[in-house]
C-alpha positions, 0 to 999 in steps of 0.5 A: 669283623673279618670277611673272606670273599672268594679267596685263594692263595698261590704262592710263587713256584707252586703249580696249584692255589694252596686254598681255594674259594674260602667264603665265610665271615667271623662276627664280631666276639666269637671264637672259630676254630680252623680245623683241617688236616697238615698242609690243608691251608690252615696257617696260610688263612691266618696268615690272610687275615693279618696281612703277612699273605701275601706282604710278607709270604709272597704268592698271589691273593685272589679275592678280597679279605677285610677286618674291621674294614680294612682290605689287607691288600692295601693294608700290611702288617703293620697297618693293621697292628692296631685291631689284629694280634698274632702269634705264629707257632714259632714264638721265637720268630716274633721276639724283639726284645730281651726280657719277658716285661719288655716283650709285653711292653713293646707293642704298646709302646709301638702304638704310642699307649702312655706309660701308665696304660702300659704299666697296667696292662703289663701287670694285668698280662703277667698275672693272666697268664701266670708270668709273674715269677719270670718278668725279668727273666731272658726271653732265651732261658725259657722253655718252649711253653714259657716262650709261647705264653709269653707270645701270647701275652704279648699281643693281648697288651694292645687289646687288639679286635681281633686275635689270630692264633696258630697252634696257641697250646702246642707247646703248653703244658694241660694246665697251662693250655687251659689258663691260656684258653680260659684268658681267651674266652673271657676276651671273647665272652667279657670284651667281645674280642673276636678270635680266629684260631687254628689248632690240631689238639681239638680235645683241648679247644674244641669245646670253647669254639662258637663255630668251626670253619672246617678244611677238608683237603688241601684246595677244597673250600671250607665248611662254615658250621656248629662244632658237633655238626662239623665234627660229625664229618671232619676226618680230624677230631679228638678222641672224645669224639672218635668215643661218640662216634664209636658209641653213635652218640647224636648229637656228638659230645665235645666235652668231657662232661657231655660224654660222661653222661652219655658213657653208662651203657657204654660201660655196661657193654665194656664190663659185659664183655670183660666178664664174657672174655674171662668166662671163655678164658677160666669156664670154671669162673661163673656166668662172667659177669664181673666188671674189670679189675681197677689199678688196685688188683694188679694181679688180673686185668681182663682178656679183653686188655690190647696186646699193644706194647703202651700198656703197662709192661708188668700187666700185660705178656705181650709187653713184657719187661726187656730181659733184665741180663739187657744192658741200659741203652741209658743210665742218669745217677743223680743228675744236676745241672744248672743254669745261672741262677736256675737249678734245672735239674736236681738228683735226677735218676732215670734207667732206660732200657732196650725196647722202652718208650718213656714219657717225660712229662710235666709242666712247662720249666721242669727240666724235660727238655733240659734232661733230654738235652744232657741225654744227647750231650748237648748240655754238661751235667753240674753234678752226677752222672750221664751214660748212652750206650757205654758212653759219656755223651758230652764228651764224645765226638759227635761222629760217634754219638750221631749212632748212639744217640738221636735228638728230634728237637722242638725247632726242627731248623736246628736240623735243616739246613739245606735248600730242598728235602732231597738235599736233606735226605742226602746230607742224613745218609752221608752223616749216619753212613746209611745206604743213599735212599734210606732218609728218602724212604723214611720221609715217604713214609712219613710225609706221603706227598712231599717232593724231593724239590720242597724248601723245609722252609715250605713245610708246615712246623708239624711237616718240618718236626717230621722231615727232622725225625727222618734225619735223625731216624736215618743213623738208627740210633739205639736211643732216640729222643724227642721233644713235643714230637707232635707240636703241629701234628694232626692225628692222622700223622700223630697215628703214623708216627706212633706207628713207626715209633712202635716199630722202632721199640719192637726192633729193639730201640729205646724211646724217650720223648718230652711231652704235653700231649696226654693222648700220646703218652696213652697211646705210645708209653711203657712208663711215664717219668713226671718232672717237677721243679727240676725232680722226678715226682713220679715213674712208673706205669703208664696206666698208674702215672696217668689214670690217678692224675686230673692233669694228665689222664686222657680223655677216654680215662676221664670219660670211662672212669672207674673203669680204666682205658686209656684209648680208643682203640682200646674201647674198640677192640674191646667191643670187638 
């Protein structure tokens, strides 16, 4: 169904082909996955196949790419709109309508479908995909998960042969994630619809792909293979694999089920070694044979519990609480706040302290991105209360606020304007009244490799998310927030960003950040706030919030349970 012979892409100004030699074909009625590393090529092969490369992008297209057929060289877009259905990781970028019925309905009516295919298909998407409640509601006054559903329900409408999706479950919540991934693969499996898809929360999709087309690095040509097999060499992977390779499991495990029933030994070892720890610790306990203590014994958790600050506060020295005598870097007292007829936020209560990581997570619409957004003062409260360091944020100057409070939001162009990263740079230094150098500094931490003389614009999202959060990270502001921080991210830059966000809450900066990404929150978090409907259904914890939660556990907790880890690095320190 779609056919790459010997392709490569160069885009104008740029020295060398950003992919090279892509040789593979993805039959009819399968699902590939475009696995690779940030900036390896991934969105410009999608790109290939719906013919915005080179007609939209610009750039040169060696080679020759077919899709039913059809050469997309000589076909744009808009030709080949009847067999491919496209949605980009900016959902915002492909709506022409105003209203999420309209938007469902528009590509029928583009390809002349009568009204009561229409009208059918509309009701069959909205109830797919779990739109139903916001058929007439503004495109605009969703969330960004909502938004991405609806992109995605907006090319299913046409029933095109092919789908090509670009980080289709960035922005969802899990639950959400897996109705959208089910939808695709009863197409797939029911219709024989073919998908070609990139995605760097593997854990999520890894398990629905037929085959992986893996792109090592930026340039080499990609491996066309079994899933396990291309896992086994891909230097990105979830943590289910990084658990099996760790456990050298063969083959290896891509679900959460297959790597259950291969975990026994695995938990002997890891209570093997909690009893061995707790017997050099307290000689006088016995041979030291006990398994770990579950969340129901607070009071002991073994020697073998990381030192690293995302455990919970209360177990753990090396994370011990801020001193009380501290005061909030932020206090919410009874927050409201409402939009037309929706009621965001209601009787919100949130304390952070210095040096805290909290995690705002909960379904796409709970008010997440609305909390963060009265946090930085973009949005006023209806009633209650907002404090930032001493300050009412909606009502300070943004001069003053900028070094109070930073926000790195989900569609970093709300951030970029000028043309180059070292314009950027620049601009950040003069705004935080930082030393010349100090964003520059950041971004090569960040982002090793991006030049002074890159257009944001030719950044990937996940490089672009990561130029803001140099900006925002140039003024130092006490509070820092940030919303989906690893929408488009692969795990080697999620490491580095967990990294510097664990840095900045040792120095003593407070964190709060909106997210659907479960392996972060494991990773990063002091305490985990879940939202729903607008109010605070849960804080506390990382480890209690999550470990009891089917939606919210990460995937070493669901593989290890009883036993309770929450990562990887955990398992291997632990293993020692």
């Amino acid at each position: 169904m779609i056919r790459f012979e010997d392709v490569s892409v160069t885009y104008d100004g740029v020295a060398e082909p950003t992919v090279r030699g892509v040789d593979f074909e993805v039959p009819e009625g399968e699902l590939v996955l475009l696995v690779g590393p940030s900036g390896v090529g991934k969105s410009t092969v999608l790109g290939a196949v719906s013919g915005l490369v080179p007609h939209f992008t610009g750039g040169t297209l060696r080679g020759r790419v077919t899709v039913a057929g059809r050469d997309t060289r000589t076909h744009k877009p808009r030709e080949l709109a009847d067999v491919v259905g496209t949605v980009g990781q900016d959902p915002l970028s492909h709506f022409v309508t105003d209203t999420v019925e309209d938007e469902l309905a528009y590509g029928m009516e583009s390809l002349g479908l009568a009204p009561d295919v229409m009208r059918r298909r509309v009701e069959e998407t909205l109830d797919l995909l779990g739109l139903a409640d916001l058929r007439d509601r503004p495109i605009a006054t969703l969330s960004g998960g909502q938004q991405q559903r609806v992109a995605i329900g907006s090319v299913l409408t046409p029933h095109p042969k092919v789908l090509v999706l670009d980080e289709p479950t960035s922005a969802l919540d899990p639950a959400a994630a897996e109705e959208v991934l089910a939808v695709l693969q009863r197409l797939v499996h029911d219709l024989g619809t073919t998908v070609l898809m990139a995605e760097h929360r593997l854990e999520r999709v890894i398990q629905y792909a037929d085959q992986v087309a893996l792109l090592p690095a930026p340039g080499t040509p990609p491996l066309l293979g079994d899933p396990a097999e291309m896992m086994a060499v891909s230097p990105v992977y979830p943590p289910v694999v990084a658990l099996g390779r760790l456990a050298d499991w063969s083959p290896l495990p891509l679900t959460v089920r297959d790597a259950r029933r291969r975990a026994g030994g695995l938990r002997e070892q890891l209570a093997q070694a909690a009893g061995m720890r707790a017997a050099e610790a307290d000689p006088g306990s016995g041979r030291g044979d006990t398994p770990p203590p579950q969340a129901s014994d607070p009071a002991s958790r073994p020697a073998i519990t990381p030192r690293w600050p995302f455990f919970p506060r209360k177990r753990t020295e090396a994370a011990a609480a801020p001193p009380t005598a501290l005061s909030p870097v932020a206090e919410v007292r009874a927050l409201a706040v409402r939009r037309g007829r929706v009621e965001a936020l209601r009787r919100v209560t949130l304390t952070v302290g210095p040096g805290e990581t909290v995690a705002l997570m909960g379904r796409n619409g709970a008010g997440k991105s609305t909390l963060l957004n009265t946090l930085v003062g973009l949005v006023e409260p209806s009633a209650g209360s907002v404090r930032v360091g001493g300050v009412v944020p909606h009502r300070t100057a943004p001069p003053d606020l900028v070094r109070r409070v930073g926000l790195v939001p989900q569609e970093p162009r709300d951030l970029l304007y000028a043309d180059t990263v070292a314009g950027e740079c620049a601009a950040a230094d003069r705004d935080a009244r930082a030393e010349p150098g100090t964003c520059r500094a950041l971004v090569s931490e960040l982002l090793p490799g991006i030049t002074d003389g890159v257009h944001p614009r030719d950044l990937s999202e996940g490089q672009r998310l990561t130029l803001a959060l140099a900006v925002v990270l140039t003024a130092r502001p006490p509070l820092l927030l940030l919303d989906e921080p690893t929408r488009g991210l692969d795990y080697a830059a999620k490491a580095r960003l967990v990294g510097l966000l664990r840095g900045l809450a040792a120095e003593g900066h407070a964190i709060v950040l909106a997210t659907h990404d479960v392996e972060l929150a494991a990773e990063l978090a002091h305490r985990v706030v879940l939202l729903a409907d607008g109010e605070v259904i849960a804080d506390g914890p990382t480890a209690d919030v999550v470990v009891s939660s089917p939606s919210f556990a990460p995937q070493v907790t669901k593989i290890l349970a009883p036993q309770e880890w929450l990562t990887v690095t955990q398992v291997r320190e632990a293993l020692g």
